[in-house]
C-alpha positions in Angstrom: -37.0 -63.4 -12.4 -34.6 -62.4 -15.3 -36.4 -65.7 -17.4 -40.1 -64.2 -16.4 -38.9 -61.0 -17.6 -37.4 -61.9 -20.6 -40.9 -63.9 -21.0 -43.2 -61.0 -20.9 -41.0 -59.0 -23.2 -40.7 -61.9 -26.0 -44.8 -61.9 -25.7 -45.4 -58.2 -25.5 -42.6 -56.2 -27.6 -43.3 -57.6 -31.2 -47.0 -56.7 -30.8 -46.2 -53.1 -30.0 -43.3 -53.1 -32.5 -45.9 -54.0 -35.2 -48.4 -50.9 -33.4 -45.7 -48.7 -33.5 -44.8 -49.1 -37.1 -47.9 -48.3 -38.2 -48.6 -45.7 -36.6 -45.6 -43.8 -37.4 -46.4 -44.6 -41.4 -50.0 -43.3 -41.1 -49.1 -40.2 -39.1 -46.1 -39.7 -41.9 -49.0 -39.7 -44.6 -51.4 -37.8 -42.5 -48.6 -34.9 -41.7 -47.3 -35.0 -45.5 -50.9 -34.8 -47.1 -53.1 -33.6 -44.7 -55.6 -36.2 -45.6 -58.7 -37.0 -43.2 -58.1 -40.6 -43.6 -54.7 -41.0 -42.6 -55.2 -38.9 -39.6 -58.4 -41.6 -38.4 -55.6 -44.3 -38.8 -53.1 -42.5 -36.4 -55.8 -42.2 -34.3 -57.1 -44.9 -34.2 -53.5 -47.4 -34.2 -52.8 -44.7 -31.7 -55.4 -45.6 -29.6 -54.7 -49.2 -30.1 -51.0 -48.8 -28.9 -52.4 -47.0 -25.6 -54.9 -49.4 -24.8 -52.4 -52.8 -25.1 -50.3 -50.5 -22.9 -53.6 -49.9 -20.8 -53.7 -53.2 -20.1 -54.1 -53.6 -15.6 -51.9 -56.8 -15.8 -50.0 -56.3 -17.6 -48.9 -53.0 -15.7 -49.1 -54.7 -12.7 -46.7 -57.4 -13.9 -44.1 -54.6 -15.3 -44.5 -53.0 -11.8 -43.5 -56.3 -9.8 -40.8 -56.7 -12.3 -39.4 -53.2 -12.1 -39.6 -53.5 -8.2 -37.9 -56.9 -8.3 -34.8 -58.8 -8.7 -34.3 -58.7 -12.1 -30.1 -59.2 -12.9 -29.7 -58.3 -16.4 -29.0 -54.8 -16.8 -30.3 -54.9 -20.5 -33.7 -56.9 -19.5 -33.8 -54.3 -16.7 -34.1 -51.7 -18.6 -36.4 -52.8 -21.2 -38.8 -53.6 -17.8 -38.0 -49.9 -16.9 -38.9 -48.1 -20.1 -42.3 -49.8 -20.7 -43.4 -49.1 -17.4 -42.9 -45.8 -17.4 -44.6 -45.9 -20.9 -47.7 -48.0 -19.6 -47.8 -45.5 -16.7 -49.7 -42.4 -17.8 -52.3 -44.9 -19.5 -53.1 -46.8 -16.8 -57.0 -45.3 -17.6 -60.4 -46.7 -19.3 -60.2 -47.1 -22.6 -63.0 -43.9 -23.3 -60.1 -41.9 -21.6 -58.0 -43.2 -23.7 -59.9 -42.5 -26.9 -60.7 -39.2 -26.0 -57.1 -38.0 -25.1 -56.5 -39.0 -28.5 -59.2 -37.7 -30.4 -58.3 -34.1 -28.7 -55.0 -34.3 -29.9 -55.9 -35.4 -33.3 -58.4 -33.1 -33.7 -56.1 -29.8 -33.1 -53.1 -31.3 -35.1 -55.2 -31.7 -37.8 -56.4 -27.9 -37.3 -52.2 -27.1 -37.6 -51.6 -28.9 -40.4 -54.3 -27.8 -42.3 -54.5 -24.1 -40.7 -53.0 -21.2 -43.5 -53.2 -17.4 -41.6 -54.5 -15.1 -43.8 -52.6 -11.7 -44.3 -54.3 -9.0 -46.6 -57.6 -11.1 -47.3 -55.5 -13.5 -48.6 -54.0 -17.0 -47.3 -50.2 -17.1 -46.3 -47.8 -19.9 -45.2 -45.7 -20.0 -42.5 -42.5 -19.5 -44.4 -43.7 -15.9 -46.3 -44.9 -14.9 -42.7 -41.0 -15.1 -42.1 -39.8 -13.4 -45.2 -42.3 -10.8 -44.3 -40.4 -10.5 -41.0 -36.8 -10.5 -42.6 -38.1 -8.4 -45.6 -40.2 -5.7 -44.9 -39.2 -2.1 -43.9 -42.8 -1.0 -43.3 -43.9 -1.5 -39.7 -47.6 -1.7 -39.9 -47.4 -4.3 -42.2 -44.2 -6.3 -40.0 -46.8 -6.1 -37.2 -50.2 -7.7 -40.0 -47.5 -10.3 -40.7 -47.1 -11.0 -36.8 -50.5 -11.2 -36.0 -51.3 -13.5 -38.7 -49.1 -16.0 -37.4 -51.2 -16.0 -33.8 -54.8 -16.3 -35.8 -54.2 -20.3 -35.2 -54.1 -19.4 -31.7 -57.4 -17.8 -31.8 -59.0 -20.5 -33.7 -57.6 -23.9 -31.0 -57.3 -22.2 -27.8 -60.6 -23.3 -26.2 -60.0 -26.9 -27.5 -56.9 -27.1 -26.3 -57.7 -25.8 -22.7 -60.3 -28.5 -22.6 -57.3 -31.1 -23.7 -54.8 -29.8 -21.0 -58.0 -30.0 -18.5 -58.5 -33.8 -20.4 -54.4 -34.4 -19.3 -54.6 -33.3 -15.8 -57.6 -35.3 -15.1 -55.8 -38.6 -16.2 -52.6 -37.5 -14.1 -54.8 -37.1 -10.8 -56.5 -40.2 -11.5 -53.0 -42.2 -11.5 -52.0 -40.1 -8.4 -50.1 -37.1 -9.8 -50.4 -33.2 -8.5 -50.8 -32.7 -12.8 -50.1 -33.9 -16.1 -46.6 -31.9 -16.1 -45.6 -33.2 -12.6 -46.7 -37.3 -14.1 -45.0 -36.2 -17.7 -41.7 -35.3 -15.9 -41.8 -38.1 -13.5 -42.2 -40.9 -16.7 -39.5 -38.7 -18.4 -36.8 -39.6 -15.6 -36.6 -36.2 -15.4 -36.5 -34.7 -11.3 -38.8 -31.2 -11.2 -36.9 -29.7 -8.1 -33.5 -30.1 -10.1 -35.1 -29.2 -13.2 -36.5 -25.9 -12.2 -33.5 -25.3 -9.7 -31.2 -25.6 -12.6 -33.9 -22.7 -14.5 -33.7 -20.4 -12.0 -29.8 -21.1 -12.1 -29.8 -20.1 -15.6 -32.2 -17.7 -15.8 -29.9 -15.4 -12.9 -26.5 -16.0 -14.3 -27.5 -14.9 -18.3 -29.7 -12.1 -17.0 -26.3 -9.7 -17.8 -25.0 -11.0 -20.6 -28.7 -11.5 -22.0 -29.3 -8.1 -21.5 -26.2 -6.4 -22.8 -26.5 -8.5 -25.8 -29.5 -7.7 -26.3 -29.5 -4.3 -26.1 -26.7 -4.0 -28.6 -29.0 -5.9 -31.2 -31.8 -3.7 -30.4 -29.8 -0.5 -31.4 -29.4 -1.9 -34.2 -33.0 -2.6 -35.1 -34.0 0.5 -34.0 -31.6 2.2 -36.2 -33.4 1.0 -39.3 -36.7 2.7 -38.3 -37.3 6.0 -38.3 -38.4 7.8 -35.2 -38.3 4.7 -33.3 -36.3 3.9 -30.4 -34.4 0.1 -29.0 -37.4 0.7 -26.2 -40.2 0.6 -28.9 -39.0 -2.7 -30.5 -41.9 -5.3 -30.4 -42.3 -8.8 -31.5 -42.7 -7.8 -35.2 -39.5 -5.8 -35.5 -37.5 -9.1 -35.0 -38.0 -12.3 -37.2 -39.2 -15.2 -35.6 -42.6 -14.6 -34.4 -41.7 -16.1 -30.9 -38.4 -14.5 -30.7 -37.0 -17.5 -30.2 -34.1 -17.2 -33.1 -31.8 -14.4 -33.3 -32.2 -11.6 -36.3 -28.8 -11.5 -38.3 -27.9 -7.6 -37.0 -24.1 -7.8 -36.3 -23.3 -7.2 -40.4 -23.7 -10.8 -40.9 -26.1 -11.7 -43.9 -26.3 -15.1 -43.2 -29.1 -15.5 -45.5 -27.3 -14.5 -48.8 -25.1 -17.3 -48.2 -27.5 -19.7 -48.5 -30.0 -18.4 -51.2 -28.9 -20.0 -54.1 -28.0 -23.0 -52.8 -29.0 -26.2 -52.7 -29.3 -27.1 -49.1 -29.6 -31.4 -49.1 -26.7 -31.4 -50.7 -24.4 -29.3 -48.3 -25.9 -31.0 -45.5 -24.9 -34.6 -47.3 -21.8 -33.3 -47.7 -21.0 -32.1 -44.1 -22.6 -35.2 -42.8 -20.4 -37.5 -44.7 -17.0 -35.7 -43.6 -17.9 -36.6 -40.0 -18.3 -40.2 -40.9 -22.4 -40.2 -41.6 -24.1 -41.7 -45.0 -27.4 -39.5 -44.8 -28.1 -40.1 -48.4 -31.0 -42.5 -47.4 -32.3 -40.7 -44.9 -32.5 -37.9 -47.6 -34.3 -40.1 -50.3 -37.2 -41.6 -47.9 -37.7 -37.7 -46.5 -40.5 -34.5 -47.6 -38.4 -31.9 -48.0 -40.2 -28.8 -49.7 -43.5 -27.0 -48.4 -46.9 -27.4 -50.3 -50.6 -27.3 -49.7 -52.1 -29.2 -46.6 -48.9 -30.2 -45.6 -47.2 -29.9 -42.1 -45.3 -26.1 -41.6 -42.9 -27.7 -39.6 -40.0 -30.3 -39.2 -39.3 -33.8 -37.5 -37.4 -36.8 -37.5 -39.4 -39.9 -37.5 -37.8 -43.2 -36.9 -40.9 -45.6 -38.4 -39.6 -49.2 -37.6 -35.9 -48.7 -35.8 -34.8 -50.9 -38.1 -33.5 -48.2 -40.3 -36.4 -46.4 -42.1 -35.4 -43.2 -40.7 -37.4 -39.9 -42.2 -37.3 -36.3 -41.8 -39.9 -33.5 -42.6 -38.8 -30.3 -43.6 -40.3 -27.3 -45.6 -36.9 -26.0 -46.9 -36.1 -22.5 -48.3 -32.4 -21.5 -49.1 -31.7 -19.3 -45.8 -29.8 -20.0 -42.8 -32.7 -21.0 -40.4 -33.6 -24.2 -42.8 -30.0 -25.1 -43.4 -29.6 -25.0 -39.5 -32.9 -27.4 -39.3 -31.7 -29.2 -41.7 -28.7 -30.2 -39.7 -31.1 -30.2 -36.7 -33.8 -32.6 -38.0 -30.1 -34.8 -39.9 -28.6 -34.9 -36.1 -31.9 -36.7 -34.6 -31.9 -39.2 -37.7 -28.5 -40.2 -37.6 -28.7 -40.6 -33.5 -32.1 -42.9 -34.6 -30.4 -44.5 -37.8 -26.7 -45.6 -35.8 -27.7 -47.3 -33.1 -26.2 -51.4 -32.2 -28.8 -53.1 -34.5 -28.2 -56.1 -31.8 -29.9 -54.1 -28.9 -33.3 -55.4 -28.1 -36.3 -53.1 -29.8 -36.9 -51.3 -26.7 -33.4 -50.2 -26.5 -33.0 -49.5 -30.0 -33.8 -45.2 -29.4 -32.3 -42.6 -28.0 -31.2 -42.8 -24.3 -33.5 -39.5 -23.7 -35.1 -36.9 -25.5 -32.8 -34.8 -24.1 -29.9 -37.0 -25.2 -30.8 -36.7 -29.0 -31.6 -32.9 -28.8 -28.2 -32.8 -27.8 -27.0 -34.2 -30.8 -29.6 -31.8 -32.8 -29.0 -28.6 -31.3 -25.4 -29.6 -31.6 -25.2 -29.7 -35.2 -28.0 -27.2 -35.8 -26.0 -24.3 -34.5 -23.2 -25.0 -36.7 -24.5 -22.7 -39.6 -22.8 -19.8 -37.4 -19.6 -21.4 -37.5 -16.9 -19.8 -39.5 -15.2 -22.9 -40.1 -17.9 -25.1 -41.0 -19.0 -21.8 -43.7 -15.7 -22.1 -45.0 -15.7 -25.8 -45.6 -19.6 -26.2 -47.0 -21.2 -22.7 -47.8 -18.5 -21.6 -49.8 -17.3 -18.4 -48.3 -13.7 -17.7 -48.6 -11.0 -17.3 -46.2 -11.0 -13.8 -46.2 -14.6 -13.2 -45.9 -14.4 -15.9 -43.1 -12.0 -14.3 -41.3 -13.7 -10.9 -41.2 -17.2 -12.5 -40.8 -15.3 -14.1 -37.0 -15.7 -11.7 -34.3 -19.4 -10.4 -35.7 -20.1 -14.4 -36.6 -19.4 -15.4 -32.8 -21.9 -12.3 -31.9 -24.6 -13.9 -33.6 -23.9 -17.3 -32.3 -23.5 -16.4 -28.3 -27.0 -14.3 -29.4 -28.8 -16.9 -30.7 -28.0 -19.2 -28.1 -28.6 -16.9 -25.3 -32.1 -15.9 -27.0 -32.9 -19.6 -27.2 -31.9 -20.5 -23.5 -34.4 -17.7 -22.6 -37.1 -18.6 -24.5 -36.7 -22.5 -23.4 -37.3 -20.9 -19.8 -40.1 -19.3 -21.3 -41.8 -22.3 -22.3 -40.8 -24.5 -19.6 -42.2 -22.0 -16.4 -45.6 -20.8 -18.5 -46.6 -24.5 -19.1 -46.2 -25.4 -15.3 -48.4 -22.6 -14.7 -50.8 -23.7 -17.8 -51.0 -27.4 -15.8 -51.1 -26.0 -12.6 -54.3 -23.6 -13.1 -55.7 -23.8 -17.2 -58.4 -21.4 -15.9 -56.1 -18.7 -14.8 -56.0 -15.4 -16.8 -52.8 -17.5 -18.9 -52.3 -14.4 -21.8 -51.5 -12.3 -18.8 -49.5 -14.7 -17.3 -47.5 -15.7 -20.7 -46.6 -12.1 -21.4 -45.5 -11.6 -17.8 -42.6 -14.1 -18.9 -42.1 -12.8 -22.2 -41.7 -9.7 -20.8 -39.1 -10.7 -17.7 -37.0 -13.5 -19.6 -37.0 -12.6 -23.2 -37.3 -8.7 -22.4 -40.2 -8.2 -25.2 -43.1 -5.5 -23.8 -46.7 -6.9 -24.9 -48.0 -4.9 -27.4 -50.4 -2.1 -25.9 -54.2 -3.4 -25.4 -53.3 -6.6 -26.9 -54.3 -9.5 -25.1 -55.1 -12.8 -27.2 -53.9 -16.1 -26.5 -50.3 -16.2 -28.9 -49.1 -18.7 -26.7 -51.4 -21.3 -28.0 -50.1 -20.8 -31.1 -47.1 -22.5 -30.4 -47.8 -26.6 -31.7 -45.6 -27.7 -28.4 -48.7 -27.2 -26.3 -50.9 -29.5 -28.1 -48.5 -32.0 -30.1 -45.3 -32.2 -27.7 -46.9 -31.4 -24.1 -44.0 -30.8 -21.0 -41.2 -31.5 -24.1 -39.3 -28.1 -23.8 -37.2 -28.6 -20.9 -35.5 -31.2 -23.1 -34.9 -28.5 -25.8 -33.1 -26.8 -23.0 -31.1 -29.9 -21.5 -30.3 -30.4 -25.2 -28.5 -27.3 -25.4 -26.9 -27.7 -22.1 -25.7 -31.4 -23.2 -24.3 -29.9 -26.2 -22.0 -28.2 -25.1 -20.8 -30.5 -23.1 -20.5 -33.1 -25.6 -18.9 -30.6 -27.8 -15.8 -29.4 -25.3 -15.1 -33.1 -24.8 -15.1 -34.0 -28.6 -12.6 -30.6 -28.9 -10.6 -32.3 -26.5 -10.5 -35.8 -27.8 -10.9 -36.0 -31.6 -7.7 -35.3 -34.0 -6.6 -32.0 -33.3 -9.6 -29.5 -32.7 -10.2 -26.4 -33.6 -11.3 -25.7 -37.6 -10.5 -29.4 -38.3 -13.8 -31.1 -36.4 -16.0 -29.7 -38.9 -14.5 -32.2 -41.6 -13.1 -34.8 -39.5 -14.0 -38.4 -39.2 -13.8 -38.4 -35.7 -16.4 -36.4 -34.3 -18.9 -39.7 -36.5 -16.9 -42.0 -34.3 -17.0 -40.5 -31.3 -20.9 -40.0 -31.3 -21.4 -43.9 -32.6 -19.1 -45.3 -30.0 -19.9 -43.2 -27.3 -23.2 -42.3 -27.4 -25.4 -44.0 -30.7 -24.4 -47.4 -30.2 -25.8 -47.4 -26.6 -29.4 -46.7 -27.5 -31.6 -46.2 -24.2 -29.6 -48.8 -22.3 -27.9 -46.4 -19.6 -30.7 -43.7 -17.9 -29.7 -40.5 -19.9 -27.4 -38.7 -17.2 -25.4 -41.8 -17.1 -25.0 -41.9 -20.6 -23.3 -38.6 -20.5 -20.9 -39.3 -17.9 -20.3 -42.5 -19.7 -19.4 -40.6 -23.2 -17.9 -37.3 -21.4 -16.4 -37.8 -17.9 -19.1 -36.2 -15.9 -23.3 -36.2 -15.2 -24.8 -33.0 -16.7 -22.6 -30.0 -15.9 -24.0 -26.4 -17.3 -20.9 -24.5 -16.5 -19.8 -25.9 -20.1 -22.7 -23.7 -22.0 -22.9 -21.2 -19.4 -19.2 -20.4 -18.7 -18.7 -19.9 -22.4 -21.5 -17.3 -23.1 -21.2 -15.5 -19.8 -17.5 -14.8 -20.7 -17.9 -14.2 -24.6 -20.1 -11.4 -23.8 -17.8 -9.7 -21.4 -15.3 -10.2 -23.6 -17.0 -8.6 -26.2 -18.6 -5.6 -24.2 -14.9 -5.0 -22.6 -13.8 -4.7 -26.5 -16.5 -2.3 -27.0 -15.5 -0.3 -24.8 -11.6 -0.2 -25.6 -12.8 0.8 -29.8 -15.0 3.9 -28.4 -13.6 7.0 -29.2 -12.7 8.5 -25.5 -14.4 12.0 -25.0 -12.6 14.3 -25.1 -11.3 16.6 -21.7 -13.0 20.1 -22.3 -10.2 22.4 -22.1 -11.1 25.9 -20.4 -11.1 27.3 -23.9 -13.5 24.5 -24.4 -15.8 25.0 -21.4 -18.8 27.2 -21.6 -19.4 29.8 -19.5 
């Protein structure tokens, strides 16, 4: 069986190798330029891709294979990963090319799409330096509805696509399109949403004090307004999904006149990573009908590794930067003699991990010191109000993963439910944000996920998880810890031989207890930000001034 095997993949791979390739160069042109006829080629080599895939012998040949006898743990897996590829398109080819027309059609609405604030157009990045900026509320809160308007403006095509995606899942035998998407991800729902609902009740405390502390703060800047008035626009990413800088740390400033490619070269080669190739094939500054957002593309896995960016000199592009830098290095460092199937990540998951990893080091004093240029003393007072806004940010992202991940269950589960009522009723219990009064538009279709990444954010959120844990075991393995990993050699190593070089051969969780000692374990994330938060509210407490005892002189009458 191993020699049939082997057979089908020597026939089949280079032909989707060659799709694949294409496809990844015209959707680069189409996201970079916003040009009609690069998007038609996507679709259309996208379509082409799906339908080879589509192909009912083929399927049927991977599923004897997969259910077989097959002995080579490498040809194994290579059967493995193309099933669960050839799965969800196991549908007539007009299914096909409809799914992928929908898609197309509201990405190209995204890329194109410019809100308009004050009769006049505005990009995603002013929107945000409205949001840092400005002290006057009413036009913080024009600046926040601006960057819903694209919601507005896709939400009825993309109900129809979700409606398009369950209809293709129910054909093939699934309850929905999340349930199939999780199932071809390797990725068990009962564990998944047990683990949510683990997370959700252990950070509810810490999340909250936290919280409340930053909200003080923002209040204070207001006039007349207290923490329990705080809406969306009085924070800085229009999702809340990124922590404001409020513990006197101006994170910012540190980055504004610099240049950030270079820092990130220059961090990345410490560790033992030559980026400077990535850099020169990459987009990395905003313009006109180009793509607001960022992504790593891997075009051939032979090494033409990209990233998109829209940088400005502040902390949260640096930190994508690094973000976007950890997926291309995962992609660009893998054993060029693994078969093409093999040669990607082990997971989504597995190279968030990585991402998220590296992305969150921007709030590390040490890695400050060493590439932004603060000096030690300004390091060492930035520490304890530094590790504030790290544990914040990270506890505001963990919430607003769970965010994502319940609401688009629900949107699957029922797309003609009341969904702005149900979106809010998360934002409001998990992130802790009131809906604005007699507001109720559909802002969660303005999030891309939805239509470009469908059932992806749970992987944001195993990311995280993985991180940590990957982290604590590099602290406990590489050189001697501490301030040195940010510079050391030795965290580059570690990743390549423990994780890069491996590409998908192992099924992710096995991966991680191959590189770290044990399958996924969120105690590592968890434990850390549960207890830095009662450290720091127990430190709190010790610095207020006691009241003092009222004396009978004291007392009133």
């Amino acid at each position: 069986m191993d020699e049939q095997a082997q057979a089908l993949l020597d026939r089949l791979v280079p032909e989707l190798a060659d799709l694949q390739k294409r496809a990844a160069l015209a959707y680069w042109k189409a996201t970079t330029t916003g040009d009609k006829q690069y998007e038609q080629q996507y679709s259309e080599l996208e379509k082409q891709y799906r339908e080879k895939l589509a192909d009912e012998q083929l399927f049927e040949r991977l599923k004897t294979l997969k259910d077989g006898e097959v002995s080579d743990p490498v040809i194994a897996r290579q059967i493995t990963l193309l099933y669960n590829e050839a799965l969800p398109n196991q549908i007539p080819k007009e299914d096909i090319a409809e799914l992928v027309q929908r898609t197309a059609e509201i990405e190209s609405t995204f890329t194109r799409f410019r809100a308009t604030y004050q009769g006049k157009p505005i990009s995603d990045n002013e929107i945000r330096q409205i949001l840092e900026t400005e002290t006057d509320t009413y036009k913080r809160k024009e600046a926040w509805y601006a960057s819903k308007q694209i919601g507005e403006k896709i939400v009825d095509k993309l109900i129809e696509l979700v409606k398009h995606r369950n209809a293709i899942a129910r054909k093939l035998g699934f309850r929905d399109f999340f349930q199939m998407m999780l199932t071809v991800q390797e990725t068990d729902e009962g564990e998944l949403f047990s683990l949510m609902d683990e997370l959700k009740q252990k950070t509810d405390q810490p999340y909250a004090d936290i919280k409340g502390e930053m909200d003080k703060i923002i209040a204070s800047r207001y006039k007349d307004l207290r923490p329990e008035g705080l809406r969306h626009w009085h924070y800085v990413d229009p999702f809340f999904q990124e922590a404001p800088d409020v513990f006197d740390v101006d994170l910012n400033r540190i980055f504004q006149d610099k240049k950030l490619e270079d820092i990130a070269a220059a961090f990345y080669k410490a560790i033992g990573f030559d980026v400077t190739d990535i850099l020169a094939r990459s987009d990395l500054y905003e313009r006109d009908q180009k793509q607001q957002h960022a992504f790593c593309t891997d075009i051939d896995r032979e090494g033409d590794v990209r990233i998109v960016c829209n940088l400005q000199p502040n902390e949260k592009w640096m930190s994508t930067l690094l973000h976007e830098l950890g997926h291309a290095v995962y992609d660009k460092y893998h054993d060029e003699t693994l078969p093409y199937v093999l040669r990607q990540p082990a997971h989504i998951a597995s190279t968030e991990s990585i991402a998220m990893m590296m992305g969150r080091l921007t709030k590390n004093v040490s890695w400050l010191t060493h590439y932004a240029g603060i000096d030690g003393e300004t390091a060492e007072n930035m520490k304890i109000n530094l590790t504030k806004q790290a544990v914040l940010a990270q506890l505001i992202l963990l919430r607003w993963c769970l965010v994502m991940v319940y609401f688009e269950r629900d949107l699957y589960a029922n797309p003609d439910q009341d969904l702005t009522k149900r979106w809010w009723h998360y934002v409001e219990t998990i992130q802790f944000v009131p809906c604005p009064e007699a507001r109720h538009k559909p802002d969660w279709a303005s999030k891309i996920h939805f239509t470009v990444a469908p059932v992806y954010y749970q992987n944001y959120l195993l990311g995280e998880l993985m991180a940590s844990q990957i982290w604590t075991t590099i602290e406990k393995t590489v050189g001697s810890g501490g301030d040195d990993l940010v510079k050391h050699e030795g965290v580059g190593q570690f990743l390549k031989e423990n994780i890069f070089r491996h590409g998908a051969k192992y099924q992710w969780n096995d991966l991680l207890e191959k590189a770290t000692g044990e399958k996924l374990n969120p105690d590592h994330h968890v434990n850390y930000l549960v207890s830095t938060v009662e450290q720091l509210v127990e430190t709190k407490k010790k610095k207020a001034p006691r009241k003092k005892t009222p004396t009978k002189k004291d007392t009133k009458e």
